[in-house]
N, C-alpha and C positions, 0 to 999 in steps of 0.2 A: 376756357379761361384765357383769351389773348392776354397779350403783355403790353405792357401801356410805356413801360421805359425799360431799359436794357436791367437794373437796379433789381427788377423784379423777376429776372430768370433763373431758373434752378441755378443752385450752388457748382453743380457739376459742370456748365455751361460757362457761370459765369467766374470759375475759377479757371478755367482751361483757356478759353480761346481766348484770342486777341480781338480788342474795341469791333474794330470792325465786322467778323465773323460772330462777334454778337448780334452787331446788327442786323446781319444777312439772315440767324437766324429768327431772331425775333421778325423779321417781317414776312420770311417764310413760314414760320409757324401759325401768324396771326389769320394770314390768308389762308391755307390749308384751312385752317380754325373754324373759316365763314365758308369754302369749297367744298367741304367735308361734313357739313351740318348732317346733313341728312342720310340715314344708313344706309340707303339705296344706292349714294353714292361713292359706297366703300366696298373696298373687299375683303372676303373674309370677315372675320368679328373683330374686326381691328375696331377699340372705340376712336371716337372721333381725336381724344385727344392723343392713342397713341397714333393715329395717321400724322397729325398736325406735327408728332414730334419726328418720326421717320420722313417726312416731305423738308423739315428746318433743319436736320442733319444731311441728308441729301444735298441740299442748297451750300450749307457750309463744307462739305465735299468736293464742290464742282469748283471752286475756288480757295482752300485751303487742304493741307496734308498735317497729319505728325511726322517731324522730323527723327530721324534715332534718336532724340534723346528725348522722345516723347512729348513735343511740344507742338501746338499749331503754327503751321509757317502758310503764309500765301503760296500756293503752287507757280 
């Protein structure tokens, strides 16, 4: 189930991070989404869509942290 606008990502997602680490995940998620179709090429029993979500938090990792007081900041 890719995401077509930022509007449509979980509430967890889209209450936490900043504009832009939305974006980062929603397009890491989308592609993971079409990368990961096929179980062959996953590991583990991971379904596709919890791959898609571990690849879109990986992504918004490599450029943002939480700060102490639990907020997303760009690294």
């Amino acid at each position: 189930m890719p995401y077509k606008t930022k509007q449509e990502l979980p509430d967890a997602v889209k209450d936490n991070l900043p504009s832009h680490a939305q974006d980062i995940f929603k397009e890491a998620f989308n592609s993971a989404w079409d990368e990961y179709k096929d179980k062959d090429d996953r590991r583990g029993n991971d379904s596709r869509e919890e791959v898609a979500f571990k690849v879109a938090w990986a992504a918004v990792k490599e450029k943002y942290h939480k700060n102490a007081d639990g907020k997303w900041v760009k690294s």
